[in-house]
C-alpha positions, 0 to 999 in steps of 0.5 A: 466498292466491291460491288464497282470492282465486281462489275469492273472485272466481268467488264474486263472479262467480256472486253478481253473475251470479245478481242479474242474472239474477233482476234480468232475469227480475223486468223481464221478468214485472213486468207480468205479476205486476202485472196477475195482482194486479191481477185478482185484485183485481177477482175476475177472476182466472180470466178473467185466465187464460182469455184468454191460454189462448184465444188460444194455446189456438187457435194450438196446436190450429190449429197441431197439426191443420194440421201433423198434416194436412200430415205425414200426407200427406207421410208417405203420400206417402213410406212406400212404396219405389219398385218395381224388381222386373223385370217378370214377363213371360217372354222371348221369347229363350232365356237362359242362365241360370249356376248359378255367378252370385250376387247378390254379383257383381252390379253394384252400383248406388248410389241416387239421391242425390235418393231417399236425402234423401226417405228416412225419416230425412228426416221431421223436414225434411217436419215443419219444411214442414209448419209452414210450410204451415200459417203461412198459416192459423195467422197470421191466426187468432192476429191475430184470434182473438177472431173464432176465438171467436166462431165456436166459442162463437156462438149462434143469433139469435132468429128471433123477434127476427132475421128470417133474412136475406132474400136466402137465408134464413140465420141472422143469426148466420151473418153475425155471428159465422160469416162472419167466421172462414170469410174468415179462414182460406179464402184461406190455407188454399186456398194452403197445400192447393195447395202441398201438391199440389205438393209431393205430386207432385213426391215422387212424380216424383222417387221414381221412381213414375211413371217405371217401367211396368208392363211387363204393362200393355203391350198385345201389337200396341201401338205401346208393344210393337213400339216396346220390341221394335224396340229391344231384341229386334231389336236385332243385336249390336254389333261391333267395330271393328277397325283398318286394317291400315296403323295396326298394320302391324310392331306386335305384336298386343295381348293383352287380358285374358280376361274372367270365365266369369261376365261370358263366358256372360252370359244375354242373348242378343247384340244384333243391329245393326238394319239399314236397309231396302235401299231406305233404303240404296240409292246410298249408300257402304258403310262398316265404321264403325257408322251413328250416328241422327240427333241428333234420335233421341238426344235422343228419351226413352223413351216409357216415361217418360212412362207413367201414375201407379202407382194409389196414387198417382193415388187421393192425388193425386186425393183433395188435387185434391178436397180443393182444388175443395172449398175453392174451391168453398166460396170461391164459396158465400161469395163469392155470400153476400157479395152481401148487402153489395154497395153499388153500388146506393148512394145510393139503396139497400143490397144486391143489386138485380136485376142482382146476382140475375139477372146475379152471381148465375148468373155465381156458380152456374156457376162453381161448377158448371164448376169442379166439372166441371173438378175431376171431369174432372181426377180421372176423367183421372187414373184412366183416362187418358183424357178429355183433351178434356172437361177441356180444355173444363170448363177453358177454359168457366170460364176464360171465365165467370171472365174475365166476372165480372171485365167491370163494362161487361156488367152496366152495359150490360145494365142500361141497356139492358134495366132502365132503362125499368122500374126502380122495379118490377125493383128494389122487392122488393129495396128493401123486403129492404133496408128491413127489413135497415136497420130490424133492423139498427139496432133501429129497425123497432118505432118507435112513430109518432104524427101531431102535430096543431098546433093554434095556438088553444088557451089553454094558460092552460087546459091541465092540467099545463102548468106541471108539464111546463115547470119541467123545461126544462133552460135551462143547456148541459152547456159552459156550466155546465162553467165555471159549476161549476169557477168556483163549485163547485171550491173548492180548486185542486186539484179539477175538474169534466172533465164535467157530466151530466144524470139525474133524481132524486126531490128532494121527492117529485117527478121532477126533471132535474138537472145534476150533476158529480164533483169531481175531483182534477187535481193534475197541473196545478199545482206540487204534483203534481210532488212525488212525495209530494203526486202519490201519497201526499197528494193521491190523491183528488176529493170529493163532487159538486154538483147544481143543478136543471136549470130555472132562470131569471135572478130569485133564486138558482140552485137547488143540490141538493147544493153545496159540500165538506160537501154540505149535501144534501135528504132522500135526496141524502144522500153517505156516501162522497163520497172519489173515487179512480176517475174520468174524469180521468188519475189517476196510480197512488196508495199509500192508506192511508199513514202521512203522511195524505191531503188530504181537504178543508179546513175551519174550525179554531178551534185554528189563527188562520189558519182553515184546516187540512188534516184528513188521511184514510185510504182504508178501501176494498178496492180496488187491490193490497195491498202487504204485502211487500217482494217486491211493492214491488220489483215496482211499482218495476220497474212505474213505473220511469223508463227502466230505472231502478227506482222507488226512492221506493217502494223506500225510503218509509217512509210504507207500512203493513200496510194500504197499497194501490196504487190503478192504472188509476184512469181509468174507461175505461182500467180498463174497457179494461184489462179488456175491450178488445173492447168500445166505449166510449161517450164519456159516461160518467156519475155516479151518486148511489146511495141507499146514499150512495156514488156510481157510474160508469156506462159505456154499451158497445157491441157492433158489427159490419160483417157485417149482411145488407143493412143500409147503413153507418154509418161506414166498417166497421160497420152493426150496433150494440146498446147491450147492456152496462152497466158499473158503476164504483165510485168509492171503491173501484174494483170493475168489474161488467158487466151484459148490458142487451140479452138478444137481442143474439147477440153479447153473449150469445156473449161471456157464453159464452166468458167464463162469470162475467164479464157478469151479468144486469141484474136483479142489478146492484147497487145496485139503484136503479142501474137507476133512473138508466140512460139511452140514450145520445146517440151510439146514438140519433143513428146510429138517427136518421141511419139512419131519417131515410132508411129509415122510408120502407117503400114501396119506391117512395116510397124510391126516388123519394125523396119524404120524406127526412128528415135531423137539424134544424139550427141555423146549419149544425150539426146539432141534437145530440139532448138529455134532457128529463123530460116527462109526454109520452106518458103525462099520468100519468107523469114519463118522462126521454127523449131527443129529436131534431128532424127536418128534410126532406132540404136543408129548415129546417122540421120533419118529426118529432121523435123520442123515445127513452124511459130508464125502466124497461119503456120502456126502449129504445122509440123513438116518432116525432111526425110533424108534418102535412105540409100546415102549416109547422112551424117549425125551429130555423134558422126560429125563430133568424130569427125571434128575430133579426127581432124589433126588441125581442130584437135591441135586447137582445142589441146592448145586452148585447154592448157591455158589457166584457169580456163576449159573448152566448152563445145556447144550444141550441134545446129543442123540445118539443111541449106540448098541440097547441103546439110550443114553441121556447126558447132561453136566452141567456147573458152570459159573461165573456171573462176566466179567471175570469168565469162565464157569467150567464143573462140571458133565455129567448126562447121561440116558440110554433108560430114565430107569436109570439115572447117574451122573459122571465126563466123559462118561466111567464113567456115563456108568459103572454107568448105567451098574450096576445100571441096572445090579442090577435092573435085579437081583433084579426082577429075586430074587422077581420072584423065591427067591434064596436060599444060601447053608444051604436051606434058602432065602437070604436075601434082603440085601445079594442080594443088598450087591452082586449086588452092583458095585465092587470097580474097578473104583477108579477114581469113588467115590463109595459114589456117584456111589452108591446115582447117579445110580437109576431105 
């Protein structure tokens, strides 16, 4: 019995100890199991792979080559037993050789305890530093080892595209993807090979390999020969003592032990006492004790210590000494490379100037050729044993150069000195070098500049296609209709809108701009998300988008495209897969399909009196994980545990299927960051309508770097940017496709190497008509327009005095974001959607230019400039609001509005766009509520054209027939004051008739004629 309970117990034991374990190793590789499921689900497997088999790929072969470097030198160093044959040089005394002496009687002499560790059974000690030399390099190498990557899969930039840089004419690519790894591994690298020379000569020194000489390599006659001979030779035999006969007066003699024959007839002739020459010992006392030398000659080591190197060893140590200034030398070839990034020219421009070329650089170049000197001098040293002097002199000559590289105060003053009188012709071409480094950096060196003649006589009554261009104005602000839509469009509480975006689509034939928004879940908000149930069964998605028309105007309705649950959309906006389960809110992870239903929508039942039901859904898509087993539920509760404590709802829920999916990472851009966390996000990502009925996220990436030749810094680590990839999301189910928009961009065309399958090209983007609705981004066009507001100046002495910096226009201290339009600008033939920027002059309010960067198809990218006359004022945005503010009739307006309850006046944006020789200025005025619930409201447009005039309507067509005849009036009124008219009878007209006839007739009825008359003015 006791014995059954024993063996019970060790049962229980091991059962209980086996469930731990596997119960360790599932919390262990839950993630990893989850997130291989997860590739593979978005056919990433093998890319899933591929990054962890680079990563320790590179530490293994980095460590396995370093560690084989290092051993094998030691191992050079350690394989060789130190010579301790006697000397083969004969005597020069007879010796008596016995014939009964045998080397077993020979004394014995016990090895060095120090020689015995180096020995080789102590190899696996040198393998163990070995490693640690090569931490140094291996570390910083598995940190950044997608810089090891670049290095090893980079391309060549197209010179075509590229220019070589032009300070020293290397590749572009050499800067972006080489120089990178090369600062990685050079300063690492450099200490391990010093230590390694240590570590080598001290093997040698303390195996005794330099301190026996070859006695046949000492000359006869040398101070070496007489000195060895004096003491060994020459040397008289000892005698020895004897006591005074008091101290051993009545003892017996002692009897001593007779020694061996063998020790008896030693062939060593006996040892002479040297003696003092008699001059030495004249006047001293004569004593039967041995004279002991001085302390100072005792201490005296053996000049045969200090002897040269045996040969083998001299040729490693010179090798690794080689090895050394080599690594060196390339430190300086990187270092007189990095003087492409010297910024100490700044503000005025980047990169070298003529002190760095002809002070730094000379300093670089003799360091090289000094310290290869010294290095060389070294070696030849070490072999000969001589030239002592001349690597003394190589030494201290760089110490001094390197200690003048290090003075700041030389270059400063000789540039004061010597340069400063002359500076714009020394510094010019390397101004111009700095300009052309800029403009390639930031691919703005192929802008498209246009002179814009203002012309403030035209009737643009007349002018073809106005109203064609105007209808496009985008008169709602993205943050006003944020509220505008969760207010009107949200419809159930559950849903959301994070963001609204503009795009163009074909509604009735006819490019038009629109605003368009995702309807998204944010169930997290309310009470019902903290019901696990509703937050990951019921309500797992958004629903369907709405669209308005960008131009609009305070009379009738507002223009919805798409609107409401059931979409009610036009001919071609048609959504057949409206259910949202990937957007840009914080979805939590969802299990869909499930036995108890989704929350789809709500709509009208006849059945149920209350008139609303919820009308359960179930996803059909093939995103996310299928879960089919126990075994994967058991791991997405370890997944989403809480602490260390298991999911168990999933564990326990009754409601999966054979179809059920886990949905996770349903947040775009953590998905996307998930998958390629090299790349940079940009922070709008917006919705797309396909015409296959489903909707899409597109994200804009980019790809950066801090390593462009010449080129000045944007931020505080880079100065190259490419918007090269595009990336598609699918809403509904999730799938995540790259596509490589910038063929010439070396470093996304080295990632396509390193990751073969994962970035396609984007002719193959699917859907197609995806291509249609890509658009430059507002954050890339910025940074080009911060950057060539100050480099579009390419005299270099117009750069340098500063004549015509430019800078973004601003409107009440902030500066004007740049914004789409759709505008038949360019082309009078062609609806293009651009992207537009106004510029100021540096600390100015007026206008200098304004920049367009076009989106559709081959224009894509392609960046045009409108300068603006410099001998004639054109207005700025800060100007026209002055001007809106000043007009007695728009400030009683907006007075009256601002003292209605609950309510405060909101002025938008400023919009510029130049129509027909003619700026106009427009900028919608809200009314918004102050209340959770309120909406904004757009009450008027004002509108300027050329800051002459200013108008006050309720839409475009209106503003401008304002204008049009308030100018008109204005004309007629100058031409009468120059030569006054008369009427039929002979006499003047009066002022009053003149105005009476020049006042806007009554053809406007939608236009009241009170407001028209007090909103126009000159």
């Amino acid at each position: 019995m006791h014995k059954w309970i024993f063996w019970m117990v060790i049962s229980i034991i091991i059962i209980i100890s086996a469930i731990a374990l596997a119960g360790a190793v599932l919390y262990i590789f839950a993630n990893f199991f989850v997130n291989f499921w997860w590739f593979s689900s978005l056919d990433l497997s093998s890319y899933f792979w591929l990054r962890p088999l680079y990563r320790y790929g590179i530490l293994i072969v980095m460590t396995s080559l370093l560690l084989g470097i290092f051993y094998l030198n030691f191992k050079i160093a350690l394989a060789d037993k130190p010579s301790d044959k006697p000397s083969d040089k004969p005597s020069d005394k007879p010796s008596d050789k016995s014939p009964d002496k045998s080397p077993d009687k020979s004394p014995d002499k016990s090895p060095d305890k120090s020689q015995e560790r180096l020995k080789p059974r102590f190899f696996k000690f040198w393998i163990f530093i070995s490693f640690l030399l090569s931490l140094p390099v291996v570390i910083p190498v598995f940190k950044h080892w997608n810089k090891a990557l670049f290095f090893i899969f980079g391309t060549s930039a197209d010179p075509t595209v590229f220019k070589p840089d032009p300070i020293f004419g290397k590749n572009i690519s050499y800067y972006l993807l080489s120089m990178p790894f090369y600062d990685l591994i050079h300063t690492g690298l450099l200490a391990s090979v010093i230590i390694l020379v240590i570590l080598i000569f001290a093997i040698y020194r303390s195996r005794n390999r330099i301190t026996k000489p070859d006695s046949a390599k000492i000359r006869p006659g040398s101070r070496a020969n007489v000195r060895q001979k004096s003491r060994v030779e020459d040397r008289p035999p000892l005698k020895r003592r004897t006591r005074p006969e008091s101290r051993v007066e009545g003892r017996p003699p002692l009897k001593r032990k007779a020694r061996p024959e063998s020790r008896m007839e030693d062939s060593r002739p006996p040892l002479k006492r040297r003696t003092r020459p008699e001059s030495h010992m004249k006047d001293r006392p004569t004593s039967r004790s041995r004279v002991r030398p001085p302390a100072s000659r005792l201490k005296e080591k053996p000049r045969s210590q200090v002897t040269a190197l045996p040969q083998n060893a001299k040729n490693h140590i010179c090798i690794l000494i080689f090895i050394v200034a080599a690594i060196q030398i390339w430190g300086y070839v990187l270092a007189r490379h990095k003087l492409v990034f010297t910024n100490t020219h700044l503000p005025d421009f980047f990169g070298p100037g003529y002190i760095d070329m002809h002070y730094h650089l000379p300093i670089i170049w003799a360091m090289i050729i000094l310290f290869a000197a010294s290095a060389i001098s070294l070696i030849v040293k070490i072999q000969s044993q001589k030239g002592d002097r001349i690597f003394i002199c190589f030494a201290f000559a760089f110490m001094g150069i390197w200690g003048l590289s290090n003075v700041s105060a030389i270059p400063d003053k000789i540039e004061d000195t010597f340069f400063k009188s002359n500076e714009i012709a020394n510094e010019s071409p390397y101004i111009g070098k700095s300009i052309a480094s800029v403009l390639s950096a930031y691919d703005i060196e192929n802008v498209d500049t246009r002179e814009y003649a203002i012309d403030n006589t035209d009737d643009l009554s007349e002018s073809p296609g106005i109203d064609n261009i105007l209808q496009n104005v985008p008169v709602w602000e993205r943050q006003q209709l944020y509220r505008l839509f969760n207010q009107l469009q949200g419809l159930k509480r559950y849903y959301s809108f994070p963001d609204v975006d503009v795009d163009r689509y074909n509604v009735d034939g006819i490019k038009r701009q629109v605003y368009l928004a995702a309807r998204e879940l944010d169930i997290k908000s309310h009470e019902e998300g903290k019901i696990w149930v509703n937050a990951h069964l019921h309500y797992t998605h958004g629903y369907g988008l709405t669209m308005i028309s960008a131009s609009q105007d305070k009379t009738g309705d507002m223009i919805w495209y798409i609107k409401n649950i059931f979409q009610s959309p036009r001919k071609g906006l048609e959504v057949l897969t409206p259910s949202i389960y990937y957007g840009e809110e914080d979805y939590d992870y969802a299990i869909a399909p499930n036995k108890g239903g989704e929350i789809d929508h709500l709509q009208d039942s006849i059945s149920n009196p209350e008139g609303k039901t919820a009308i359960p859904a179930a996803y059909k898509g093939n995103g996310g994980i299928s879960c089919q087993n126990f075994f994967k539920r058991m791991i997405f509760s370890i997944f989403f545990r809480k602490g260390w404590v298991p999911s168990t709802r999933i564990l326990l829920s009754k409601d999966f299927t054979d179809e059920t999916r886990f949905l996770i990472r349903r947040n775009i851009r953590e998905r996307i960051l998930a998958i390629t966390p090299f790349l940079k996000l940009d922070e709008d990502p917006y919705i797309v309508l396909s015409k296959t009925g489903g909707l899409f996220w597109i994200q804009d990436a980019y790809t950066m770097s801090g390593r462009f030749p010449g080129a000045e810094y944007y931020n505080s680590d880079s100065n190259y940017i490419r918007n090269s990839i595009k990336i598609v999301v699918d809403a509904y189910n999730g799938s995540v496709k790259y596509y490589l928009s910038d063929p010439h961009d070396p470093v996304a065309k080295t990632l396509q190497r390193i990751y073969p399958g994962l970035i396609a090209e984007l002719s193959d983007i699917e859907p197609q008509d995806l291509k249609e609705h890509m658009r430059y981004p507002k954050k890339l066009f910025e940074i080009q327009m911060r950057m060539y507001a100050k480099y579009h100046q390419t005299n270099p002495e117009d750069f340098f005095r500063g004549k015509d910096k430019w800078e973004m226009a601003k409107l009440k201290g902030k500066n004007v974001k740049p914004y789409y339009m759709t505008l038949n600008l360019l082309d009078p033939e062609l609806r293009e959607f651009l992207l537009l920027s106004p510029m100021s002059p540096k600390e100015k309010n007026n206008l200098s230019a304004l920049a367009l960067a076009r989106c559709d198809g081959d224009n894509y990218g392609q960046i045009v400039v409108y300068n603006f006359p410099k001998e004639s004022l054109a207005y700025g945005p800060s100007q026209i609001s002055d001007r809106f503010d000043s007009d007695k009739v728009l400030t009683k307006e907006l007075s009256l509005w601002s003292k209605k309850q609950n309510s405060k006046v909101v002025r938008s944006r400023m919009i510029i766009i130049p129509v027909a020789g003619t700026i106009f200025y427009i900028q919608p005025v809200y009314l918004s509520s102050t209340t959770d619930t309120g909406f904004p409201e757009l009450k008027q447009l004002f509108v300027s054209r050329n800051g002459e005039s200013v108008a006050m309507a309720n839409n475009i067509t209106d503003a401008v027939k304002i204008l049009v005849a308030g100018l008109s009036s204005k004309e007629k009124k100058e031409e009468s004051m120059a030569s006054p008219m008369t009427d039929s009878s002979g006499d003047e007209a009066s002022p009053k008739s003149e105005d009476n006839a020049a006042s806007p007739q009554p053809e406007q009825p939608e236009v009241d004629p009170e407001k028209t008359k007090g909103s126009s003015s000159s």
